[in-house]
DSSP file (Angstrom, degrees, kcal/mol; ACC not computed):
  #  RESIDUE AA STRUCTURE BP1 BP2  ACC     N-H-->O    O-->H-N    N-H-->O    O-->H-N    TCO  KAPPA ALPHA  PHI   PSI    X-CA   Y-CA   Z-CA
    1    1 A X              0   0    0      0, 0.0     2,-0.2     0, 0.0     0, 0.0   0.000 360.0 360.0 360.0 153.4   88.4   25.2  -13.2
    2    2 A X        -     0   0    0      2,-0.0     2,-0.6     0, 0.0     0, 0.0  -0.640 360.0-132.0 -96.6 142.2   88.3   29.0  -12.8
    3    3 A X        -     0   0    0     -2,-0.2     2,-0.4     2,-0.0     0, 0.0  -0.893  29.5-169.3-101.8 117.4   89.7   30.5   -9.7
    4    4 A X        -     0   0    0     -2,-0.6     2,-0.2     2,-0.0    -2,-0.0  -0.879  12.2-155.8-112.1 150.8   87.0   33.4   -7.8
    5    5 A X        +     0   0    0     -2,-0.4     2,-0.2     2,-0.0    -2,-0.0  -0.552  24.3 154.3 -95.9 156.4   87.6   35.5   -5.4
    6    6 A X        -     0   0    0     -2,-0.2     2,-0.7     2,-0.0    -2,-0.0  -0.838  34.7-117.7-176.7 160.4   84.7   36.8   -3.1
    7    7 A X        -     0   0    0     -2,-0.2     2,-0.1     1,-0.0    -2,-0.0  -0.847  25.1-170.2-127.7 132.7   84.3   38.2    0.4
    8    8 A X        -     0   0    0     -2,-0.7     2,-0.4     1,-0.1     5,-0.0  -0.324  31.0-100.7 -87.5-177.3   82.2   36.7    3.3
    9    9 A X    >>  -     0   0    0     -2,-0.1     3,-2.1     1,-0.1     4,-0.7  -0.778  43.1-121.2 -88.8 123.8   80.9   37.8    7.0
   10   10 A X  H 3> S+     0   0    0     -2,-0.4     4,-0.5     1,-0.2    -1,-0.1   0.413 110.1  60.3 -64.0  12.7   83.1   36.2    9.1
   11   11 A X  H 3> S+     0   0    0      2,-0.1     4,-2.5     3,-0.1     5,-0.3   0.696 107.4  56.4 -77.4 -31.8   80.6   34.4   11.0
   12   12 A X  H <> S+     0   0    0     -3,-2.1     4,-1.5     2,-0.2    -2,-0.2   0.661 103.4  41.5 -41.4 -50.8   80.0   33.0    7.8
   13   13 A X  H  X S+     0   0    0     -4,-0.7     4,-4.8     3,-0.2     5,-0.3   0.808 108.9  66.6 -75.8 -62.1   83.0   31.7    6.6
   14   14 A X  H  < S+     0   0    0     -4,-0.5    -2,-0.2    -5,-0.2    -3,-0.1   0.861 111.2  36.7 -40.1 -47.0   83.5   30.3   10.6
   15   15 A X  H >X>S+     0   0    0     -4,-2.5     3,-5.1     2,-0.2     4,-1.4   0.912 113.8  52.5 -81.0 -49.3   80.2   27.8   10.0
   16   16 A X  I 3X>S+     0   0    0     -4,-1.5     4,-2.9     1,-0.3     5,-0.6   0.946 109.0  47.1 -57.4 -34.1   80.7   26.9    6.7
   17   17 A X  I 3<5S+     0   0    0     -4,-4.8    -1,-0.3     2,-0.2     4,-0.3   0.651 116.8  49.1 -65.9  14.2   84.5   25.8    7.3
   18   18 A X  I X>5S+     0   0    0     -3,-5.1     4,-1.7    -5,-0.3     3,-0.9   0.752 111.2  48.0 -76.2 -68.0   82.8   23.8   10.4
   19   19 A X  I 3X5S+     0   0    0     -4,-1.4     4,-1.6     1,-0.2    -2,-0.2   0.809 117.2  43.6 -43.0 -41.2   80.2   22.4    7.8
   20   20 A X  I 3<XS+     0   0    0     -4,-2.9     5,-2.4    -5,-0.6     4,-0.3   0.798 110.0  54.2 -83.9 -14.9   83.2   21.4    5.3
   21   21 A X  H <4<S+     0   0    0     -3,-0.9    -1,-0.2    -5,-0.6    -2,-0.2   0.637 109.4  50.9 -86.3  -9.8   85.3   20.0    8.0
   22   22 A X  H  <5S+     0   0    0     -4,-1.7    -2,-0.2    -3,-0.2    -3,-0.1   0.927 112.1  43.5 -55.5 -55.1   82.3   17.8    8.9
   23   23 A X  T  <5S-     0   0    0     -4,-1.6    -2,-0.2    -5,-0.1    -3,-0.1   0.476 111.6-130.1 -27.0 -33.6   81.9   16.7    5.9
   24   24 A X  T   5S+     0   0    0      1,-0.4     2,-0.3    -4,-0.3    -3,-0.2   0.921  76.5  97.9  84.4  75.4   85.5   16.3    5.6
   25   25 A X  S   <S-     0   0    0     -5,-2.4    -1,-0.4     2,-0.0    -2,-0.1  -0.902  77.7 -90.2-143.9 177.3   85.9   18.0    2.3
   26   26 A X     >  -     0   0    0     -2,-0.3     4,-2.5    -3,-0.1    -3,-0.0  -0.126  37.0 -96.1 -85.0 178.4   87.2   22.1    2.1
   27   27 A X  T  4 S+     0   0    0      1,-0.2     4,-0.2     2,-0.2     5,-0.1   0.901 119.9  60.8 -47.2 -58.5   85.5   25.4    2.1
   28   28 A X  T  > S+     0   0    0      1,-0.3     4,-1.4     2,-0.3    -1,-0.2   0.543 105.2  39.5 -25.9 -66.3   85.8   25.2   -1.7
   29   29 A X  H  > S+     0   0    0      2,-0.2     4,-3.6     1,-0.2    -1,-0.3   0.801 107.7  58.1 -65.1 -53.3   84.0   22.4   -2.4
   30   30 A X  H  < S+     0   0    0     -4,-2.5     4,-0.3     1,-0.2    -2,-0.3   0.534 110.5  46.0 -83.0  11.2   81.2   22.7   -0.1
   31   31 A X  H  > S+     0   0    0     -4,-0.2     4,-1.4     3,-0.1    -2,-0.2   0.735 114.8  50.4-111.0 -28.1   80.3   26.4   -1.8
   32   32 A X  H  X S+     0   0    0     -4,-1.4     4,-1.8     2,-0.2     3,-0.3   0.920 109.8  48.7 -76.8 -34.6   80.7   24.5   -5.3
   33   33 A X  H  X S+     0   0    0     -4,-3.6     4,-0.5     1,-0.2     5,-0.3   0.992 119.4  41.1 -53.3 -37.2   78.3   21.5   -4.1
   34   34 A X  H  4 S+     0   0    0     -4,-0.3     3,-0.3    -5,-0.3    -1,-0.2   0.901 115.1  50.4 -61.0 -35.6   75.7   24.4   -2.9
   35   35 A X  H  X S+     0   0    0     -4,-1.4     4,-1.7    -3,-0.3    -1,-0.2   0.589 110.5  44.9-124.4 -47.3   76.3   26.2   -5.7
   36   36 A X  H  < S+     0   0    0     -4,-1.8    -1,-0.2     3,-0.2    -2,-0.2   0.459 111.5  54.2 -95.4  -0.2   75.7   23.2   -8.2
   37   37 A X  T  X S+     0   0    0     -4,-0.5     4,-0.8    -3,-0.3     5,-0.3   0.186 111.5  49.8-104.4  -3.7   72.2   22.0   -6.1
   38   38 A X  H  > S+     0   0    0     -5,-0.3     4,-4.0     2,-0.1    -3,-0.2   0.895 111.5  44.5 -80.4 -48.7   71.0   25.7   -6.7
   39   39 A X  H  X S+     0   0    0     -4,-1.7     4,-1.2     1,-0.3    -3,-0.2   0.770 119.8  45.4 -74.3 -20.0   71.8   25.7  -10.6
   40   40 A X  H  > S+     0   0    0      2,-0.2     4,-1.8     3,-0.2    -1,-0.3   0.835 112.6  52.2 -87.5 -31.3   70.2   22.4  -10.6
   41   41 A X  H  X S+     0   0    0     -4,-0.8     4,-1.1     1,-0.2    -2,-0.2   0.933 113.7  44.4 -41.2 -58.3   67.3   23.6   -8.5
   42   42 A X  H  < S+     0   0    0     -4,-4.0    -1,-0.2    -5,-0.3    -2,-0.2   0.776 110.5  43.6 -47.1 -57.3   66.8   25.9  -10.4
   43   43 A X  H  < S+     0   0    0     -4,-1.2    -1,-0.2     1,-0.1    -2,-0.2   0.512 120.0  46.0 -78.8 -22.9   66.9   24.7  -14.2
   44   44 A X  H  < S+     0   0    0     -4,-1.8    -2,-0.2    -5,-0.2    -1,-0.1   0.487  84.8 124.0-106.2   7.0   64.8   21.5  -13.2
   45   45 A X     <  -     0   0    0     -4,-1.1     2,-0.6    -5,-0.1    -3,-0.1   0.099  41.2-165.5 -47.9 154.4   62.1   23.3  -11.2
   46   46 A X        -     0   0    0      0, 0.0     3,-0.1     0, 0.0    -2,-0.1  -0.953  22.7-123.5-148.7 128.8   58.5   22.9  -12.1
   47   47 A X        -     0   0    0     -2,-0.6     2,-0.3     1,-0.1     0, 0.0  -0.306  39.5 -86.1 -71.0 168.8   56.1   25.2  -10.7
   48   48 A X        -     0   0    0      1,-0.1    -1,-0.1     2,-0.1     0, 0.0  -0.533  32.4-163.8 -75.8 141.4   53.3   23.8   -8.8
   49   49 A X        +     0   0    0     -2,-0.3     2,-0.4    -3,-0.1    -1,-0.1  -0.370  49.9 119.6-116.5  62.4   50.5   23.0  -11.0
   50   50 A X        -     0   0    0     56,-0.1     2,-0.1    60,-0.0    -2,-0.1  -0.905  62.8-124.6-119.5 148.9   47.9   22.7   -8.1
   51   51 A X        -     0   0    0     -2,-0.4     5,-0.2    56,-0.1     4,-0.1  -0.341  37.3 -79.9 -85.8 147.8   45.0   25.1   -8.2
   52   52 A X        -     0   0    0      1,-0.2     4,-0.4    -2,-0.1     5,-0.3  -0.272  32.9-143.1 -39.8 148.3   43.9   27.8   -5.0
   53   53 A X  S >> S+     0   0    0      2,-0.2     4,-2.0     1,-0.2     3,-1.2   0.865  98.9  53.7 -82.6 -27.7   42.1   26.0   -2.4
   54   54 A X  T 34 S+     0   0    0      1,-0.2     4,-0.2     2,-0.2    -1,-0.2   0.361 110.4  48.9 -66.5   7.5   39.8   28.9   -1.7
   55   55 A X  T 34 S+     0   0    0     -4,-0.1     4,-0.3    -3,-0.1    -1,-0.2   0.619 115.9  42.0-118.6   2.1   39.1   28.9   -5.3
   56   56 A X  T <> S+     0   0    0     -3,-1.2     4,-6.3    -4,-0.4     5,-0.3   0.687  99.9  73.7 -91.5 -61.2   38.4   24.7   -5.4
   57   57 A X  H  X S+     0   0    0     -4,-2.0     4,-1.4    -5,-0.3     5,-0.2   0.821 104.9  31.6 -21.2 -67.4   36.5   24.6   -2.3
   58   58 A X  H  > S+     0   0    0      2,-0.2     4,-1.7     1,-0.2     3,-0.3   0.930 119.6  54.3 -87.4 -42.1   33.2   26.3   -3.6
   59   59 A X  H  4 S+     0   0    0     -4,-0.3     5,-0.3     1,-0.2     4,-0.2   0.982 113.7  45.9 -35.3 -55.9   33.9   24.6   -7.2
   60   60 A X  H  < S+     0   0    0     -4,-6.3    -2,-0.2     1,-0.3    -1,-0.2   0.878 113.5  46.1 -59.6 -32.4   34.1   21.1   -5.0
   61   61 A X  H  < S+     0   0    0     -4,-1.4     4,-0.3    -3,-0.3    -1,-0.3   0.574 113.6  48.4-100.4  -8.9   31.1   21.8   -3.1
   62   62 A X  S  < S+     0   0    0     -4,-1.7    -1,-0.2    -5,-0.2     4,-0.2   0.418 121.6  35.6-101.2   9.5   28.9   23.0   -6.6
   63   63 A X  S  > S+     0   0    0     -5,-0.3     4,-1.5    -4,-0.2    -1,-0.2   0.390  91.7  97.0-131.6   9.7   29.9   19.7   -8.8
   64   64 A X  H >> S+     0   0    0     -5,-0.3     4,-1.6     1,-0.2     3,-1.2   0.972  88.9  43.5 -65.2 -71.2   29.9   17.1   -5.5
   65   65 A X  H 3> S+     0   0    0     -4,-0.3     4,-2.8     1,-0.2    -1,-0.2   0.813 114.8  47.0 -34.2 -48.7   26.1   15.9   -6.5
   66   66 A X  H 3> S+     0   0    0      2,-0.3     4,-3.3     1,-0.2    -1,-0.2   0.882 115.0  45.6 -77.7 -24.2   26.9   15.6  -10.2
   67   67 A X  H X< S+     0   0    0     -4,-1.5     3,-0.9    -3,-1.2    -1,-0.2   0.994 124.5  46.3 -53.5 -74.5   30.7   13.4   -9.2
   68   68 A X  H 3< S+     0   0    0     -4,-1.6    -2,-0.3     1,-0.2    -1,-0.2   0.503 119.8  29.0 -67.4 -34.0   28.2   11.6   -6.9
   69   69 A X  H 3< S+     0   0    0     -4,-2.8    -1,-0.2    -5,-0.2     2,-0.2   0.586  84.9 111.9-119.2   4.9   25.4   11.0   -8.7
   70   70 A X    <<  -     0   0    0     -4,-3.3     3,-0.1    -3,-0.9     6,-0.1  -0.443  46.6-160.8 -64.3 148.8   26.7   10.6  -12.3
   71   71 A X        +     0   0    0     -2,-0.2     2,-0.4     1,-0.2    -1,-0.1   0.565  68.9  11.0 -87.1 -25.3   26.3    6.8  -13.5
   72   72 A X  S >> S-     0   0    0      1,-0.3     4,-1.5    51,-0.0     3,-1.3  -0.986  86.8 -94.0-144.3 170.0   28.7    6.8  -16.4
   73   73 A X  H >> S+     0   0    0     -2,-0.4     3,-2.2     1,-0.2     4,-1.4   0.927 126.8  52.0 -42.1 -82.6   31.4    9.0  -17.9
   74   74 A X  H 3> S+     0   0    0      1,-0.3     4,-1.1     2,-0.2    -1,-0.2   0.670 106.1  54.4 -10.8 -41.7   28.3   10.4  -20.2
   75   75 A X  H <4 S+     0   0    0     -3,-1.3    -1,-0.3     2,-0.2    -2,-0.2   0.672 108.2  42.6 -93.2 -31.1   26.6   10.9  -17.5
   76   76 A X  H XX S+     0   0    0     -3,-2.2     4,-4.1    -4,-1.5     3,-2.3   0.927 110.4  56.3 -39.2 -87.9   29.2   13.1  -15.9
   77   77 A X  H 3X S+     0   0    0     -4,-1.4     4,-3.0     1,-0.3     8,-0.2   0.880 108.6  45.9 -39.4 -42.6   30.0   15.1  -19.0
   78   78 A X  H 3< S+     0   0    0     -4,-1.1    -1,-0.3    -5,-0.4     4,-0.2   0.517 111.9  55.0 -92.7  10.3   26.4   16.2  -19.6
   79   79 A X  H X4 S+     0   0    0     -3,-2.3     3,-0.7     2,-0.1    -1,-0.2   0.826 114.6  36.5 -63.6 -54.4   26.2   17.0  -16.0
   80   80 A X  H 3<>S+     0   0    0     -4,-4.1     5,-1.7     1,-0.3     3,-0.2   0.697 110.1  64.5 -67.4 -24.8   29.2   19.3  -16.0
   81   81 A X  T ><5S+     0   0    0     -4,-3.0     3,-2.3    -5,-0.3    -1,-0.3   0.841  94.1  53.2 -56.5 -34.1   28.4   20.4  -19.0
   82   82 A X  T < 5S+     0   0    0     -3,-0.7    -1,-0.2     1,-0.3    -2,-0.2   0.321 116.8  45.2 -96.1  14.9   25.0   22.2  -18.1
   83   83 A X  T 3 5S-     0   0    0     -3,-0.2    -1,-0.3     2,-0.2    -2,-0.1   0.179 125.7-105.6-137.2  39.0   27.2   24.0  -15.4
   84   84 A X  T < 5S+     0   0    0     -3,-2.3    15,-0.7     1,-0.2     2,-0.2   0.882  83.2 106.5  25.9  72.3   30.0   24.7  -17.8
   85   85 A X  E   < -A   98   0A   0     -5,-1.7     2,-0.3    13,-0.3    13,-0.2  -0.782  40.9-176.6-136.0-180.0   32.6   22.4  -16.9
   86   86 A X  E     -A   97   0A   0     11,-1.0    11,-0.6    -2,-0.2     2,-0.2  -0.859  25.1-118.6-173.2 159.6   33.9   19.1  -18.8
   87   87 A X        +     0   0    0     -2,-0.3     2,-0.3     9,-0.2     9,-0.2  -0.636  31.0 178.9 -90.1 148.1   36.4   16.6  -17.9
   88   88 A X        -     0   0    0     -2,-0.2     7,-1.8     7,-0.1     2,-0.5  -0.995  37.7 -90.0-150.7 176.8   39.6   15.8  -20.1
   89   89 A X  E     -C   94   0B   0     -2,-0.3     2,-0.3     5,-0.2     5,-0.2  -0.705  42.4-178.7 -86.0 122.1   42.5   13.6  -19.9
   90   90 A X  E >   -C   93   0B   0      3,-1.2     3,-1.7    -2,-0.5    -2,-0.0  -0.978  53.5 -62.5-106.1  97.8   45.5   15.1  -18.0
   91   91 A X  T 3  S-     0   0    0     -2,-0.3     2,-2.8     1,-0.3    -1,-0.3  -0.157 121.3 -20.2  36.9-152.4   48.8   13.2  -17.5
   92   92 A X  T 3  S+     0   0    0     -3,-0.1    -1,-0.3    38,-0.1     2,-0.2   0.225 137.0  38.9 -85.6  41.8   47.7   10.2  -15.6
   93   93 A X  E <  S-C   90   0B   0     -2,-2.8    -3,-1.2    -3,-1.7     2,-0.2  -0.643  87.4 -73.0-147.0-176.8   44.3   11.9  -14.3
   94   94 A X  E     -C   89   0B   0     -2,-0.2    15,-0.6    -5,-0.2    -5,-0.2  -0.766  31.5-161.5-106.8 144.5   41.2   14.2  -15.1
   95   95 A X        -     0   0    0     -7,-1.8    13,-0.8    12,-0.3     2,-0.4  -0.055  16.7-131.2-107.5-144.6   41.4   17.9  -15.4
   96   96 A X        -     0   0    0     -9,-0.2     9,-1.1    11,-0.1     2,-0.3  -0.854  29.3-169.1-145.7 171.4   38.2   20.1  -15.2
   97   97 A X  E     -AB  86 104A   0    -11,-0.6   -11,-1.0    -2,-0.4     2,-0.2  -0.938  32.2-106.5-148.1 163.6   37.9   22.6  -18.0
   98   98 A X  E     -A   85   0A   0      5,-2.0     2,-0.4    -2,-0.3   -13,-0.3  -0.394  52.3-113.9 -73.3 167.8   35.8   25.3  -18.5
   99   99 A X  S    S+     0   0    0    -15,-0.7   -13,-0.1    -2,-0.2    -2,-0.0  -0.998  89.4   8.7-137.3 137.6   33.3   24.1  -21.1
  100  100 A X  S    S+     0   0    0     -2,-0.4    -1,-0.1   -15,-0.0   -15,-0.0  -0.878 129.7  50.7 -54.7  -2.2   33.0   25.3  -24.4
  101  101 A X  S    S-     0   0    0      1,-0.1    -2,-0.1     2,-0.1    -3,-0.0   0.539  96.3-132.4-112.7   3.6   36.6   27.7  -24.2
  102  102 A X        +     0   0    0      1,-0.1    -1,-0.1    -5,-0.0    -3,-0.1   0.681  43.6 167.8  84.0  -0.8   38.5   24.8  -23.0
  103  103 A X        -     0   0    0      1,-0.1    -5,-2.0    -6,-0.1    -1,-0.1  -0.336  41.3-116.7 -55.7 118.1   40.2   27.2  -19.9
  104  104 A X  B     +B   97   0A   0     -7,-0.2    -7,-0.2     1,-0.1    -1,-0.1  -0.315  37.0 178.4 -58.7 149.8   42.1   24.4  -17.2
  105  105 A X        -     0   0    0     -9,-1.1     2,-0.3     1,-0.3    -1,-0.1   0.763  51.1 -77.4-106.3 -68.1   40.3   24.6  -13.6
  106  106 A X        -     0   0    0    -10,-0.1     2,-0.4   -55,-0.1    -1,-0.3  -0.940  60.1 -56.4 163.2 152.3   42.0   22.3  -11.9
  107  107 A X    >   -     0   0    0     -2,-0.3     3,-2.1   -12,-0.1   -12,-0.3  -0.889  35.8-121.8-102.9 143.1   42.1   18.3  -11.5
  108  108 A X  G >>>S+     0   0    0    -13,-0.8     5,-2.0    -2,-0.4     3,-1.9   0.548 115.5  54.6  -0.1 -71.6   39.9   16.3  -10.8
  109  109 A X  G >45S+     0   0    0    -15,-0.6     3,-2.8     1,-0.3    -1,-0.4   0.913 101.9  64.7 -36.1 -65.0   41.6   14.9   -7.8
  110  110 A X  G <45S+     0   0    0     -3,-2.1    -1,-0.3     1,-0.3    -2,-0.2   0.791 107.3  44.7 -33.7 -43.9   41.8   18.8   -6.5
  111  111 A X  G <45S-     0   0    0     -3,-1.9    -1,-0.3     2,-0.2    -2,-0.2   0.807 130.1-105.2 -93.5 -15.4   38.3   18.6   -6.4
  112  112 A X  T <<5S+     0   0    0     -3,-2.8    -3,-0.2    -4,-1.1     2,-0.2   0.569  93.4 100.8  86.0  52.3   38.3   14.9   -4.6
  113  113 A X      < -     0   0    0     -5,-2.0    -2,-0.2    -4,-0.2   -19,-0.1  -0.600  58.8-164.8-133.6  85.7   37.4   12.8   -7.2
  114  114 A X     >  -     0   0    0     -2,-0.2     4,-3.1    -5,-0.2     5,-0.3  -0.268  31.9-114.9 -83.4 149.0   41.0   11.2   -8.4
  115  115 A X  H  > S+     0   0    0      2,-0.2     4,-4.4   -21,-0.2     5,-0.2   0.883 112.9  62.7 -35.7 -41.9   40.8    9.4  -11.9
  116  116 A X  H  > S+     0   0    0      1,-0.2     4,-0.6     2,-0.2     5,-0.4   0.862 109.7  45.3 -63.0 -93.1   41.7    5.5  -10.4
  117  117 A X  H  > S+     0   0    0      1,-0.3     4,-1.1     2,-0.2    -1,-0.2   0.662 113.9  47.9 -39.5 -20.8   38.0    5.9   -8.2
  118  118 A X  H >X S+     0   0    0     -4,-3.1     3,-1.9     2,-0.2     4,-1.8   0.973 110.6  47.9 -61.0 -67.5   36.3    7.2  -11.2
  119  119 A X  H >X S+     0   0    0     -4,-4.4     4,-1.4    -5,-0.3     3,-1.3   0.899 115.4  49.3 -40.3 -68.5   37.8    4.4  -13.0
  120  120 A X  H 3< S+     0   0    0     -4,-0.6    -1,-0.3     1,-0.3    -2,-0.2   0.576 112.1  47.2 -32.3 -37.0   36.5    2.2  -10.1
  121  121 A X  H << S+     0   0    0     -3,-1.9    -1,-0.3    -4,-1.1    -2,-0.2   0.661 114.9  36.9 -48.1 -61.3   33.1    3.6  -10.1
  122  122 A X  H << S-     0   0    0     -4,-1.8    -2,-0.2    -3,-1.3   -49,-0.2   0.091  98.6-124.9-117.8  13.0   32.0    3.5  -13.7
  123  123 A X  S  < S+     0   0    0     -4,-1.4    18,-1.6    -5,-0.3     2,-0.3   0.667  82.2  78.4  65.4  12.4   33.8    0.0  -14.5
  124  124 A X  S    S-     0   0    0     -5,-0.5    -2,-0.3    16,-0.2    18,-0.1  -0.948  80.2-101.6-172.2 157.8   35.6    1.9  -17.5
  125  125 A X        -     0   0    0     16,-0.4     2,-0.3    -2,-0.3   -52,-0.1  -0.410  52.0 -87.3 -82.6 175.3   38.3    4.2  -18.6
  126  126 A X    >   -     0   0    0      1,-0.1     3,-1.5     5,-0.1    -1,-0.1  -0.703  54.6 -99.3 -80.5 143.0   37.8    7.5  -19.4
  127  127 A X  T 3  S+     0   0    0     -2,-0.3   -38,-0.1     1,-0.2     3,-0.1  -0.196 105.4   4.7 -62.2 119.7   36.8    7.7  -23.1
  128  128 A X  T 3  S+     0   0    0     16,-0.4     2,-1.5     1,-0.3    -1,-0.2   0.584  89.0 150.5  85.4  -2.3   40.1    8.8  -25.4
  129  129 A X    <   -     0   0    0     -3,-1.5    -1,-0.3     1,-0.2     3,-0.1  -0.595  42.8-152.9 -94.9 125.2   42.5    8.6  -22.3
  130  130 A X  S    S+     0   0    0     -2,-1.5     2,-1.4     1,-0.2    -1,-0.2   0.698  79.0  84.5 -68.5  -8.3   45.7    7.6  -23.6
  131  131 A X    >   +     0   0    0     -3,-0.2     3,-1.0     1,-0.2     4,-0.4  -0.313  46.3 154.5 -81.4  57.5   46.5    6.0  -20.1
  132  132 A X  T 3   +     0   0    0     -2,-1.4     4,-0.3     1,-0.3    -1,-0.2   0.349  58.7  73.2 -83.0  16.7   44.9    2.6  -20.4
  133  133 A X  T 3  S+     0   0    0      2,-0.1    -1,-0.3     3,-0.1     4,-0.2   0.679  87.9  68.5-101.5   7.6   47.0    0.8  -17.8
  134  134 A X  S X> S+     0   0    0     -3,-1.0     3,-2.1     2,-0.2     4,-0.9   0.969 104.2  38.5 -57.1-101.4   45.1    2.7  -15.3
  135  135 A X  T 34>S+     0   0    0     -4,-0.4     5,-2.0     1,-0.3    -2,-0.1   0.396 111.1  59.8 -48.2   0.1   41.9    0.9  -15.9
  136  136 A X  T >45S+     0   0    0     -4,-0.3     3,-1.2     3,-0.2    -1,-0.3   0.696  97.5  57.9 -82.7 -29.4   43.6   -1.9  -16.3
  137  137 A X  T <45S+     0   0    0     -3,-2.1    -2,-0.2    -4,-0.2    -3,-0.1   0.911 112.4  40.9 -57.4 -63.4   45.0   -1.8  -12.9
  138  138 A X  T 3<5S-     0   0    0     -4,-0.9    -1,-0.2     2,-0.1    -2,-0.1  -0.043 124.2-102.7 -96.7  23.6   41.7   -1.7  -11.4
  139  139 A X  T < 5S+     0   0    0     -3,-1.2     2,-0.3     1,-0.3    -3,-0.2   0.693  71.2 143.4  42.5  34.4   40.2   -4.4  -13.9
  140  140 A X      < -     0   0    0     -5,-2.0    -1,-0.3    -6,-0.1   -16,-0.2  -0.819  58.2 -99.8-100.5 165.9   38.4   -2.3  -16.1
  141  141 A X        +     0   0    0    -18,-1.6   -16,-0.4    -2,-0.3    -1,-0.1  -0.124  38.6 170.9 -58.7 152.7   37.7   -2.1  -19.7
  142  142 A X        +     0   0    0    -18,-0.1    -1,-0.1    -6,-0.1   -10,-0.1   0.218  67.0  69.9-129.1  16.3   39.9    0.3  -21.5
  143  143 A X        +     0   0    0    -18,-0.1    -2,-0.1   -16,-0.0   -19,-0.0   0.473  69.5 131.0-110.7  -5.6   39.3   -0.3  -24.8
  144  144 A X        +     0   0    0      1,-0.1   -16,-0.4     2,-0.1     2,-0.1  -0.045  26.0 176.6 -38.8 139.0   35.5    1.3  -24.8
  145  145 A X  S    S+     0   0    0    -18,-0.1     2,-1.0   -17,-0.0   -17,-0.1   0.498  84.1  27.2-110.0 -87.2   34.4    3.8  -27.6
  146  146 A X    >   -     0   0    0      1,-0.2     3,-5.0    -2,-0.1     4,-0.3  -0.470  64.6-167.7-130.9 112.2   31.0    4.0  -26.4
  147  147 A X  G >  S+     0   0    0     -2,-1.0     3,-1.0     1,-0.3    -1,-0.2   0.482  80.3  73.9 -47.8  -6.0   30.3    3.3  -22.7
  148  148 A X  G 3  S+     0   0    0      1,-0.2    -1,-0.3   -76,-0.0    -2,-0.1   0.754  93.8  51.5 -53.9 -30.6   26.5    3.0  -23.3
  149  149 A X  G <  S+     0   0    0     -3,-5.0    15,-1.4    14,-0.1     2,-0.7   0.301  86.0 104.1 -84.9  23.2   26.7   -0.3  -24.9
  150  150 A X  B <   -D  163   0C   0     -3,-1.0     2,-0.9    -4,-0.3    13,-0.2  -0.717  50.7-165.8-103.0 139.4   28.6   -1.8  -22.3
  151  151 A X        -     0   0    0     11,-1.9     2,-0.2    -2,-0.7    -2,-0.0  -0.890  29.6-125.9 -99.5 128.7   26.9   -4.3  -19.8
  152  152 A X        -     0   0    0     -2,-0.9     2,-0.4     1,-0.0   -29,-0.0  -0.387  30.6-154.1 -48.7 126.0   29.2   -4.9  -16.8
  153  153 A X        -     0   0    0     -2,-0.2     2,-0.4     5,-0.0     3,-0.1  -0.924  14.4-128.0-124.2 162.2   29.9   -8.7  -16.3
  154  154 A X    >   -     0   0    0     -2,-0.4     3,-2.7     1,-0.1     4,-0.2  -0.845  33.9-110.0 -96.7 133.9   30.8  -10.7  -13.4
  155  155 A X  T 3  S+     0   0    0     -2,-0.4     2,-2.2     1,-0.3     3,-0.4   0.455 121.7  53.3 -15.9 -80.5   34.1  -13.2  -13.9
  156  156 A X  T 3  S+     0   0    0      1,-0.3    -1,-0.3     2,-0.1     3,-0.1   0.237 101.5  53.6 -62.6  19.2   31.8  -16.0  -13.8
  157  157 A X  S X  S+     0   0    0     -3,-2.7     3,-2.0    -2,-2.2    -1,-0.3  -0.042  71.9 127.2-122.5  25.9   29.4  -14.7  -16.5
  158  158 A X  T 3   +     0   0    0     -3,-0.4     4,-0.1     1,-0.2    -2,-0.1   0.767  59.7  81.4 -70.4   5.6   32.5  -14.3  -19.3
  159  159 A X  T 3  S+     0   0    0     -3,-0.1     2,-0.4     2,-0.1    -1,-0.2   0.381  80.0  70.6 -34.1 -37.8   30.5  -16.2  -21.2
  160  160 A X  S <  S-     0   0    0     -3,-2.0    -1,-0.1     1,-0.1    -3,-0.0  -0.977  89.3 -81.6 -69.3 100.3   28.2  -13.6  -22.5
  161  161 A X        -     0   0    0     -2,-0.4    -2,-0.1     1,-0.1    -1,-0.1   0.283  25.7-148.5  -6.6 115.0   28.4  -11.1  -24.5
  162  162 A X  S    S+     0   0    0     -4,-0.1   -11,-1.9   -12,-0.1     2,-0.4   0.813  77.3  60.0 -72.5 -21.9   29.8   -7.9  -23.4
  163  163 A X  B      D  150   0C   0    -13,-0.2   -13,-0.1     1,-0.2   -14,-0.1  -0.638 360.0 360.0-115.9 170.0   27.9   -5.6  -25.5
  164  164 A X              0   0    0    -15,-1.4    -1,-0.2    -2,-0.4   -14,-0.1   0.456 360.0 360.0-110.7 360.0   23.9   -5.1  -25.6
């Protein structure tokens, strides 16, 4: 260990030796324990990756119908599309994108439509989301390529043939 020197306000000095004799370790110690939760603060930070709300707010309230009234993932995409948006697979979620330049919005969730209630929704993953234990969770398919041929069955029809 290095020895430093350095000089505090003596009010300073007065709490922390209160704070290290609570603790029951020295002055010494309790400025390297602060001192080693900063440098770890620090190097392992991750900024927030959540979007303005004043700039999601009018976004949430111009895509609500199409969240609400799409019927499948398909149905969704070409909604968002024709107001230049598109969905894509984000860590365990949906992101929003600009549509065509591919620009991040926000997620999905931000807007209040998290990935799991989609899932729930349209009986299926999202198409190409590497997360399939997701839909599995919530006892949908996750193995679709193309969610137009699927008919939903009920347990007691597994008899049938899932696709049309």
């Amino acid at each position: 260990m290095e020895t430093v020197q350095f000089k505090l306000p003596e009010e300073m000095m007065r709490v922390g030796a209160r704070l290290a004799r609570e603790d029951d370790i020295t002055l010494g110690q309790l400025v390297r324990n602060l001192l080693a939760k900063e440098i770890s603060r620090r190097m392992n930070a991750r900024p927030p990756n959540r979007a303005d709300e004043h700039l999601v707010a009018p976004l949430r309230a111009r895509l609500a119908q199409d969240f609400a009234f799409a019927k499948t993932w398909a149905d969704l995409q070409q909604r968002l599309r024709a107001k230049g948006y598109e969905l894509r697979p984000a860590g365990g979620g949906l992101a929003l994108h600009r549509h065509p330049s591919g620009i991040r919005v926000c997620k999905a969730s931000e807007l209040g439509f998290g990935y799991s209630k989609l899932i729930e929704r349209f009986r299926t993953a999202f198409p190409g989301h590497t997360h399939t234990w997701i839909a599995e969770r919530f006892g949908a398919s996750s193995t679709i390529t193309r969610e137009d041929d699927l008919t939903v069955l009920d347990e007691e029809d597994t008899s049938r043939s899932a696709v049309t």
